[in-house]
C-alpha positions as CSV (number, residue, x, y, z in Angstrom):
1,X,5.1,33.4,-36.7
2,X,6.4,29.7,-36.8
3,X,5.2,27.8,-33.5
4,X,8.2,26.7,-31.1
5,X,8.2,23.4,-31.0
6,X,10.4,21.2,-28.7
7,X,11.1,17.3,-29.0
8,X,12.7,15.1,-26.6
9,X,16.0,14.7,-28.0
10,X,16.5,11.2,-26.9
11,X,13.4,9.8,-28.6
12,X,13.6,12.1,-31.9
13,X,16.9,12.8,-32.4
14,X,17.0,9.8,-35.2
15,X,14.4,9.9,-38.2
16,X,13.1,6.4,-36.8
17,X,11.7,8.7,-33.8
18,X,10.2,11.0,-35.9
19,X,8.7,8.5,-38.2
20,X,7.3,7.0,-35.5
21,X,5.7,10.4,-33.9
22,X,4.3,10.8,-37.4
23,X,3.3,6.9,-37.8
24,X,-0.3,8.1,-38.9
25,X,1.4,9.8,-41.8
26,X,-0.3,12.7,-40.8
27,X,1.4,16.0,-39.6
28,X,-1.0,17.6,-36.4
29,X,-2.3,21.0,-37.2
30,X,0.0,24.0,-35.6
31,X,-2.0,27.0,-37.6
32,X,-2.9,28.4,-33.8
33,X,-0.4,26.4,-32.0
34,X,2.3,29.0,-30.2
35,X,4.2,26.2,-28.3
36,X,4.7,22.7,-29.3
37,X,6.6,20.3,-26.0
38,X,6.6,16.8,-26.4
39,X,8.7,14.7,-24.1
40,X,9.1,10.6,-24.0
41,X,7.6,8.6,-26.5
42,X,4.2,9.8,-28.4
43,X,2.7,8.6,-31.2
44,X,0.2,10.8,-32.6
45,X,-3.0,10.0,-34.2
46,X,-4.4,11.3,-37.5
47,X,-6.9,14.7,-36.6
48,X,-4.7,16.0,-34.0
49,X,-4.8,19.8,-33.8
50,X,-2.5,22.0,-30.8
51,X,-3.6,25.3,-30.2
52,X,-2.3,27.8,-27.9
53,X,0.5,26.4,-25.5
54,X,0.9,22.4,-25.7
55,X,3.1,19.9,-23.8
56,X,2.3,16.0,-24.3
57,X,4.6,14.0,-21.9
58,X,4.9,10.4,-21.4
59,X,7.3,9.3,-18.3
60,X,6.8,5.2,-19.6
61,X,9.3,3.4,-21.8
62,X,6.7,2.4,-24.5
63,X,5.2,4.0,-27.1
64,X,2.2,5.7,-26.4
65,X,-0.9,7.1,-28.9
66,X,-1.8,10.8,-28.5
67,X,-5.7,10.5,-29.4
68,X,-7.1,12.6,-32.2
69,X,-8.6,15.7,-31.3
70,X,-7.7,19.6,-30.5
71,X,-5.1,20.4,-27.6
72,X,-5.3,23.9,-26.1
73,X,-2.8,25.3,-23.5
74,X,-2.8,22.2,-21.6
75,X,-0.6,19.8,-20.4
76,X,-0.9,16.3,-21.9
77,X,0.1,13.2,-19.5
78,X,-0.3,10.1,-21.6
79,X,0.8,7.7,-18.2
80,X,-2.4,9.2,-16.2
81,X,-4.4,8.8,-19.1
82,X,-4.2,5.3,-20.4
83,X,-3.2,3.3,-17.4
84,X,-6.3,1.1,-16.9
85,X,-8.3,1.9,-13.5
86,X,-9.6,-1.5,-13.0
87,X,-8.4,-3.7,-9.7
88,X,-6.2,-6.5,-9.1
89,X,-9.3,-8.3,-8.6
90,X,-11.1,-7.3,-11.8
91,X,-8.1,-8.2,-13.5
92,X,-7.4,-11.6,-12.1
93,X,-11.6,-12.3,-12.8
94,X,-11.0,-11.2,-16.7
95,X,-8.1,-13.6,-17.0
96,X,-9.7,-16.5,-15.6
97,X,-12.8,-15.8,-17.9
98,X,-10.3,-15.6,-21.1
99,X,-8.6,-18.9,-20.0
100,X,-12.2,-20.7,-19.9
101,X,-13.1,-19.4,-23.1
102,X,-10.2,-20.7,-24.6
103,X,-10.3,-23.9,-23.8
């Protein structure tokens, strides 16, 4: 049977939403995928397979990329994944080096 799959209404309710989900122009394999969730904005990548159970879910207001690969009976968050870890510090040191370089 079909998979049940469930979009954020508010993001894919248009076709620009969907387009965008799909901006890879590749549709994500469902073949063993019983449950399909995906809830804020998600792009996802070309070579993305669900399996089992899925739910991707990004609490931001931008548009985040749902890396290729397979998904099994997990939940997805996009937020913890690609905030970057590195300090204020680290940060500040990086900027400074760009702002040398580009003089």
């Amino acid at each position: 049977s079909p998979p049940e799959v469930s979009l954020d209404k508010k993001e894919y309710k248009k076709v620009q939403g969907l387009e965008k989900l799909l901006a890879c122009g590749e549709v994500p394999s469902l073949k063993a995928c019983k449950k399909l969730s995906v809830k804020g904005k998600v792009v996802f990548e070309a070579g993305t397979t669900f399996k089992g159970a899925v739910s991707i879910v990004n609490p931001t207001s931008d548009w985040l990329t749902l890396k290729a690969g397979t998904y099994e009976d997990e939940t997805v968050n996009l937020d913890a994944e690609n905030v970057d870890t590195k300090s204020e510090e680290e940060l500040k040191e990086m900027v400074k080096k760009l702002q040398v370089e580009a003089k």
